[in-house]
matplotlib code that plots the C-alpha trace (Angstrom):
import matplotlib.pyplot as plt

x = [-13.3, -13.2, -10.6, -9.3, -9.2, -7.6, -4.7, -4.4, -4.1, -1.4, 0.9, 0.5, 3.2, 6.8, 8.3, 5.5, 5.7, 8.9, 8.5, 6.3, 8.5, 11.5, 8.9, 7.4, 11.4, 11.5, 10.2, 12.1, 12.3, 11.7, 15.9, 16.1, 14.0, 15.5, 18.9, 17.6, 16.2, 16.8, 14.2, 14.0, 13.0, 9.8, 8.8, 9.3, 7.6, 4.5, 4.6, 4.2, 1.1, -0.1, 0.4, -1.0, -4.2, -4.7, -4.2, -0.8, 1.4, 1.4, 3.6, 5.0, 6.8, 10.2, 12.2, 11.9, 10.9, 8.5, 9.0, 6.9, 5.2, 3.3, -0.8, -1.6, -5.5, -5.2, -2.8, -5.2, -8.1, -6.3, -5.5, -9.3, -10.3, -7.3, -8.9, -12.4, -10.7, -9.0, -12.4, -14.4, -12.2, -11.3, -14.9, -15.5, -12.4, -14.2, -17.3, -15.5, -13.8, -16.8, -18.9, -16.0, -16.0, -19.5, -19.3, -16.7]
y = [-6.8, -3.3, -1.6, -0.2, -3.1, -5.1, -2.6, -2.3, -6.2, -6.1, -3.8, -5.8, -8.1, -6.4, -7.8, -6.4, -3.1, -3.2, -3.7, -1.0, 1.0, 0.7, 1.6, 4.3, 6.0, 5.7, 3.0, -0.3, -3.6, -7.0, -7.2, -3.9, -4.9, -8.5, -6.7, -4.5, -7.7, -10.8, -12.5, -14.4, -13.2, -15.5, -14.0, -10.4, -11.0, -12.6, -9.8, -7.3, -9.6, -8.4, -5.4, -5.1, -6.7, -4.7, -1.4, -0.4, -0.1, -0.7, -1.9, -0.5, -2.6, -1.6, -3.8, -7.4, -6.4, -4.5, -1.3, -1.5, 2.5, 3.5, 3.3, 7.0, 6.3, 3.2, 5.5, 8.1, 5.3, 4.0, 7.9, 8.4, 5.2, 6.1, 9.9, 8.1, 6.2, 9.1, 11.0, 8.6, 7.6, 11.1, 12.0, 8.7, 10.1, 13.7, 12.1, 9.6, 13.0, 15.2, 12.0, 11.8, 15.5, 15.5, 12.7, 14.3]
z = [0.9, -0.2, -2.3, 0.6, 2.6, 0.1, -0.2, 3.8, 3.7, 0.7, 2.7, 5.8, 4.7, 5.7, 2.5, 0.3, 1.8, 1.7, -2.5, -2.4, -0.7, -3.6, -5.7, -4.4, -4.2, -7.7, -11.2, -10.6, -13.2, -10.7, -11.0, -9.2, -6.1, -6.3, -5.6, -3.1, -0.8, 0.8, -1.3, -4.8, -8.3, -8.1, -4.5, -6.0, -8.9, -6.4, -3.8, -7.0, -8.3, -5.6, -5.0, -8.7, -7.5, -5.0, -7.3, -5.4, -8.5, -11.9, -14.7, -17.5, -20.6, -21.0, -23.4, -21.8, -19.0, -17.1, -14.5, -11.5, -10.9, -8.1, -9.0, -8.5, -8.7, -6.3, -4.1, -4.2, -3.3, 0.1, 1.2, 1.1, 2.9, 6.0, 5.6, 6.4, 9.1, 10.7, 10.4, 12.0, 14.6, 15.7, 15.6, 18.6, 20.3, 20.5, 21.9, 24.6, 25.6, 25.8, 28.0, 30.2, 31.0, 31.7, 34.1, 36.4]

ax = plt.figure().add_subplot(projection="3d")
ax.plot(x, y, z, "-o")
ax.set_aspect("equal")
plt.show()
């Protein structure tokens, strides 16, 4: 599975993207999300495993604890894989137009 891949399947879980989502608004310790959700410490704490495997965020010690940051170079990674989605899609999209236009 590539990078890309493994990040699209990480944020295909609502409650994972929904971690990801506190953390992208701004740093958060594994208390902070717990609060925010419906969910337990341990299933916050296993949704950010991984979300760290899959390069989404990062942690940072603080103290006891640790504060989950967005993974700007794993970020940056999944931007370029949709870019070469989009590019490749639209670029079909042009040529099912254009085939269609000749036919009629």
């Amino acid at each position: 599975m590539t990078n890309g891949n493994a990040q699209l399947a990480a944020l295909a879980d609502p409650t994972r993207r929904a971690v990801f989502e506190l953390v992208a608004e701004q740093p958060r310790s594994v208390a902070e999300i717990t609060r925010a959700l419906t969910v337990t410490q341990s299933a916050v704490s296993q949704h950010l495993k991984v979300l760290r495997e899959a390069r989404l965020v990062r942690a940072k010690p603080k103290g006891a604890s640790n504060i989950y940051h967005i993974d700007p170079d794993g970020l940056a990674a999944l931007r370029a894989e949709l870019d070469r989605f989009w590019s490749k899609t639209l670029a079909a999209y042009k040529v099912a137009v254009e085939q269609t236009q000749e036919e009629t």
